[in-house]
N, C-alpha and C positions, 0 to 999 in steps of 0.2 A: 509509573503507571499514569498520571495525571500526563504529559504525553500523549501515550498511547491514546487517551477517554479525548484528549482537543484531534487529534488524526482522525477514531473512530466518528465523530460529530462532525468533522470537515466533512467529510465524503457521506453519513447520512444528510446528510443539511441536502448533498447535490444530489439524492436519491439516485447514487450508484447500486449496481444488481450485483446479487450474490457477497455481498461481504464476507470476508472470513478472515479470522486474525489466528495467527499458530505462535505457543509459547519456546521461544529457542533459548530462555534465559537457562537452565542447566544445560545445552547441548553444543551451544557456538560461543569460539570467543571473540564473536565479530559484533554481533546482533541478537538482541532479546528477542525480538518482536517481528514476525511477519507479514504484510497487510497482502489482503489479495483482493480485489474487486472487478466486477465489466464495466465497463464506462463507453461511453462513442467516445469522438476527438475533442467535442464541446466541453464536458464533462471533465477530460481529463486535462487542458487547458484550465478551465475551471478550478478542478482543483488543486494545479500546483498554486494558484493563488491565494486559494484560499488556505492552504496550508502554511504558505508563507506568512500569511494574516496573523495564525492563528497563532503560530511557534515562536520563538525566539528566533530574531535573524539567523546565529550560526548553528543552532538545532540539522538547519539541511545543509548536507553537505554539498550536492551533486544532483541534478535532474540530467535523466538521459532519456530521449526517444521524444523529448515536445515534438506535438504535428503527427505523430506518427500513432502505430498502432498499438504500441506496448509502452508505455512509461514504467521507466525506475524512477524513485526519487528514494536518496539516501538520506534518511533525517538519524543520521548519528547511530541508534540503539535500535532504530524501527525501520525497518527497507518493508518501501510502500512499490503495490505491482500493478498498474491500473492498463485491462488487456481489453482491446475487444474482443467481441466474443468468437469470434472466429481462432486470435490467437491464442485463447487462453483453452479451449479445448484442444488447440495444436500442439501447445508446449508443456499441458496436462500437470501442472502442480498439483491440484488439487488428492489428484492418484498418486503424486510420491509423495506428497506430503501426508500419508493417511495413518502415518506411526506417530506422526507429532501431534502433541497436546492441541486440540482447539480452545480458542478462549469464546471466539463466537462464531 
């Protein structure tokens, strides 16, 4: 959880919109944790660094989509989703994710 609380503070610090984290620890045996956020491309640049900052070097595993309009970044336990807003109502997690726990 302390994880999660340095991830959740990365990306408030960058005052990304809409935050929301979902509990997958009983449901997957991949990944506990969630992150969903909008970001523009500054922001989301942003914050793979500061996440890098904040975590343990090998905490992440995998950043995919720098430059672009949807970043993954796989930090181990927590798969972080930072979409503009264009994509992120395109690809609509928010609406299948609606059975899963929110934490916030």
């Amino acid at each position: 959880m302390e994880k999660l609380n340095k991830i959740i503070k990365a990306l408030e610090d960058l005052k990304v919109k809409d935050l929301k984290v979902y509990d997958f620890e009983k449901t997957s045996p991949f990944y506990d944790y969630f992150v969903i956020a909008t970001t523009n491309e500054r922001q989301a640049s942003a914050a793979i660094t500061h996440l890098k900052s904040a975590l343990v070097a090998d905490e992440i595993r995998h950043v995919e989509g720098k430059g672009g309009t949807w970043v993954l970044i796989d930090a181990t336990d927590v798969i972080i989703h930072l979409f503009n807003a264009d994509d992120r109502a395109y690809y609509g997690f928010d609406q299948r994710l609606l059975g899963i726990k929110r934490i916030q």
